[in-house]
N, C-alpha and C positions, 0 to 999 in steps of 0.2 A: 492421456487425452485432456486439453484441454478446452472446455465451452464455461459458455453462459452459468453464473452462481442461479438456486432460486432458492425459493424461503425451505423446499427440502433438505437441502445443505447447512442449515443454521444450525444446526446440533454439533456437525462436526466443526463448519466454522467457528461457534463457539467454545471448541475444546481446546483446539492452534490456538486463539488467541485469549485464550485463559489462561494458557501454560506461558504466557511472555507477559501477560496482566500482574500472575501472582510472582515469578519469579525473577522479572528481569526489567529494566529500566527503558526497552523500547518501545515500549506503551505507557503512557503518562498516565491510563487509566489504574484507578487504585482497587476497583472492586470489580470480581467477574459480570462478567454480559448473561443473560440467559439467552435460551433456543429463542424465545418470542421476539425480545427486544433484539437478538441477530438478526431473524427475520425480519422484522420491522427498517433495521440499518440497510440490508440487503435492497428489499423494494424501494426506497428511500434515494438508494441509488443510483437503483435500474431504472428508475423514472425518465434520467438524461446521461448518466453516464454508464461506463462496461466495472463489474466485477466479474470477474472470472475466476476460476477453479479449475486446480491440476485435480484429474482423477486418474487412479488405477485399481486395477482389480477391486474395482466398485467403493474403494476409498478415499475422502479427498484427501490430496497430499499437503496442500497450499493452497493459498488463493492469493488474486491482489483485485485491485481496485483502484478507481480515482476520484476524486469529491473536487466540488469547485476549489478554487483556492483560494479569493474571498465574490462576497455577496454582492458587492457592487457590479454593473452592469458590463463596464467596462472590461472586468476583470472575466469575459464568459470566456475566453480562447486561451484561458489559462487552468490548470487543475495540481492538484496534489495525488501522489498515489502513493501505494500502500502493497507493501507484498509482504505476506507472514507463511512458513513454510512450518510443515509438521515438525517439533523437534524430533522425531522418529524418522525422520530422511534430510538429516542437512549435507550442505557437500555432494547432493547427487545432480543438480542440474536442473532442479522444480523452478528454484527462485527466478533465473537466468528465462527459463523457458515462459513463465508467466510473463514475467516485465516484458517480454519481446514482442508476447501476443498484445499485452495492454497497450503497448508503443503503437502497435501496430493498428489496432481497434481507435486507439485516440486518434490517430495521423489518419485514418480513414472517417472518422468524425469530425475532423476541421482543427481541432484543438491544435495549439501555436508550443504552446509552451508546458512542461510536464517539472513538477517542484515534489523533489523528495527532503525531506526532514528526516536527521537520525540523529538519535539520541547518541550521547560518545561519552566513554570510547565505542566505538564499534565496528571493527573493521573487517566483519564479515559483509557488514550491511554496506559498508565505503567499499568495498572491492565489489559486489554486486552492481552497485550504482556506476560507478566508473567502467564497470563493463561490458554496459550497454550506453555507456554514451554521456553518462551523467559529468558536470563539469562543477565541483565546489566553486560555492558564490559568497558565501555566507558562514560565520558561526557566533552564535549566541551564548556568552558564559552564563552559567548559572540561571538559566530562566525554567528549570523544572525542581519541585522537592520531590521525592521519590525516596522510601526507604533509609528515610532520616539523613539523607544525602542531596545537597545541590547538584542537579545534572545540568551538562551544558548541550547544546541542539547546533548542528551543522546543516545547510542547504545545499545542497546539488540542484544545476537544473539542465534541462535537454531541452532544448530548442528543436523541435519537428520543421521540416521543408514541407509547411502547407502554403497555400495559396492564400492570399491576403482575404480577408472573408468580404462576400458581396457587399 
């Protein structure tokens, strides 16, 4: 089932993305999140845009989300998003099923244009993105340190069939 993330979810959302904080280069964050401050990120979100959450058998799987993509006014029919999946279920069809509903929530929201960033190498997250539609546009050498190592960041973006905004 996928619905709507809320601040009950923050424990587990923050355990998925502690486990790619502490062990892996696709979050540039360098120190865990707590339940509070998830919470806090979650509302933060849900104010204008969708996070969502894959649940089953009353656990979350995954979740994704989408944040502006920058602050300027201009820039409102544009966002970033975010899918992170339990590493206890990769390869099953969370990550795919999330991004389709958030495609779908944005493109029902107005939103123009959808921008994913992946850290590289990464080509679970590249074949994910390309497989609901994502088009590389973009890659940036060496703009993250991480783990005493220079990462490099790649963009994807998906272009939604919305209506030009009033």
């Amino acid at each position: 089932m996928i619905r709507p993330a809320t601040a009950a979810d923050a424990a587990a959302i923050a355990a998925i993305y502690n486990h790619y904080v502490a062990t892996t280069t696709i979050s540039f964050e360098e120190h865990p999140v707590g339940e509070a401050e998830m919470a806090e990120r979650i509302a933060g979100v849900t104010a204008r845009l969708p996070w969502l959450v894959c649940e089953r058998d009353g656990a979350v799987k995954g979740y994704a989300y989408a944040t502006p993509w920058r602050v300027r006014s201009a820039y409102r029919y544009s966002v970033e998003s975010s899918v992170y999946v339990s590493p206890d279920h990769p390869r099953q069809g969370v990550g795919k099923r999330l991004y389709l509903a958030l495609i779908e929530e944005l493109r029902a929201r107005g939103i123009h244009m959808v921008i994913g960033g992946i850290a590289q190498p990464n080509e679970g997250s590249v074949a994910l993105h390309e497989s609901v539609g994502f088009v590389k546009v973009a890659h940036f050498k060496e703009v993250g340190w991480k783990f005493e190592r220079w990462v490099d960041v790649g963009y994807w973006e998906l272009r939604l069939d919305t209506d030009p905004p009033p």
